[in-house]
N, C-alpha and C positions, 0 to 999 in steps of 0.2 A: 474345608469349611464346614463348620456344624449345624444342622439342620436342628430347630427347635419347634415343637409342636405343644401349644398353648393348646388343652384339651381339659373337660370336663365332664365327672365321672356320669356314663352313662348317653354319653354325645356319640348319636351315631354316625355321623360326618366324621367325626373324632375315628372313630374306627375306623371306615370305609378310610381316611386320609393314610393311618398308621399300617393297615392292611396293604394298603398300594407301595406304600414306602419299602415295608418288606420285600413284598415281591417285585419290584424294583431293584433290591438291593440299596439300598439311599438308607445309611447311618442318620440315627437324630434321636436328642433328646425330648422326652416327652415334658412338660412341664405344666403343672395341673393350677389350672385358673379358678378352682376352688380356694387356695390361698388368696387372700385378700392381695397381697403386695402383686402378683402373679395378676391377677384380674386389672388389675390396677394398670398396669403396665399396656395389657394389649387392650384397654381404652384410651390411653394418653396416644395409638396409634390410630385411633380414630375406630376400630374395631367393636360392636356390642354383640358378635356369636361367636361361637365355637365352630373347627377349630381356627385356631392362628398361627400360621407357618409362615416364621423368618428362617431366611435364606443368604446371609450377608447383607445385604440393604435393603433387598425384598422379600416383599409379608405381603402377604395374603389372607380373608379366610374362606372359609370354607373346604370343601371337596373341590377339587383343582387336578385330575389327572394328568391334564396337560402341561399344568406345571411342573408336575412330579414326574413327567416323564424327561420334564428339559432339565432338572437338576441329575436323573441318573446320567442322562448321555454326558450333560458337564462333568462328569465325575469318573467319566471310564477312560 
């Protein structure tokens, strides 16, 4: 399942998220909510910050370690 991270340039939550994923190990697309259609989207989820992590039917935003640590152990 693919890990998708709504992030925008210069979001340091955005980092700190993408930084943990790595070291984690946890695959995912980054997808930049600078595009209108992209922003658009993780507001029709009720969302207005960066970043926004869907997970198969969970999303999230912000910094969430604990989340990301339950997506690496689902994944090993």
């Amino acid at each position: 399942m693919t890990v998708q991270v709504y992030t925008l340039p210069g979001c340091v939550q955005c980092k700190l998220t993408m930084n943990a994923m790595d070291r984690q190990g946890v695959p995912y697309e980054p997808v930049d909510m600078a595009i209108q259609e992209n922003l658009a989207y993780a507001k029709s989820l009720g969302y207005q910050s960066a970043p926004v992590v869907l997970y198969g039917d969970e999303h999230w935003s912000g910094f969430r370690p604990d989340l990301i640590q339950q997506i690496a152990a689902s994944q090993q």
